[in-house]
C-alpha positions, 0 to 999 in steps of 0.5 A: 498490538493484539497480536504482542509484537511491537512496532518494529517487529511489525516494521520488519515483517512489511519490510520483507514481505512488501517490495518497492518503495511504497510509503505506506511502508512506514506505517503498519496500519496503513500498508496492511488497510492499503494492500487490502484495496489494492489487492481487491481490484487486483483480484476481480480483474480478468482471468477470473479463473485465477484466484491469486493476485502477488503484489510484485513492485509499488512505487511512488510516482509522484509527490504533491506534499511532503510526507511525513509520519511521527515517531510512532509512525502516525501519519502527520502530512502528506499527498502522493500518488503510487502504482502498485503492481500485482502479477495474476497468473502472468497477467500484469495489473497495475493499481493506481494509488491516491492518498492524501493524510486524513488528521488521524494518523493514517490516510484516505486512499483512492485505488483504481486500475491503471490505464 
């Protein structure tokens, strides 16, 4: 990577600095890009006085292919959904996640806030 740690360094970092069970966890490249568009709806809901949004929990809420990711951490499968739960100055919000494999190792992600 450009950054010169290797992929378990990275592994470790999302592991600690991410909490729930997110599967997107498993992939570097796919929990940063996913943590960036969560983050953003997080981010422009009410108060918009607070600038700050701390993601607090993710989990997979349901599963409609299985997910599985190659050695190098490549996604090869999958389908499933998460809610990924952020805390805004006290404030509960909590992002729905969609993702589905795209055939180049990574997913499409659809985030939206949850009902």
């Amino acid at each position: 990577s450009v950054s010169g740690q290797s992929l378990a360094q990275r592994l470790a970092e999302i592991e600690a600095a991410m909490p729930g069970n997110s599967y997107t966890k498993l992939s570097p490249a796919l929990a940063i890009q996913s943590w960036e568009m969560a983050a953003t709806i997080a981010h422009i809901q009410k108060p918009a006085s607070c600038k700050t949004a701390k993601l607090t929990d993710t989990k997979v809420t349901a599963v409609t292919e299985k997910v599985v990711f190659t050695s190098d951490r490549q996604l090869k499968q999958g389908q499933w959904s998460e809610i990924w739960t952020f805390d805004k100055c006290g404030k509960t919000i909590r992002v729905r996640a969609g993702f589905k494999a795209d055939g180049k190792g990574t997913a499409d992600g659809e985030f939206a806030l949850a009902q």
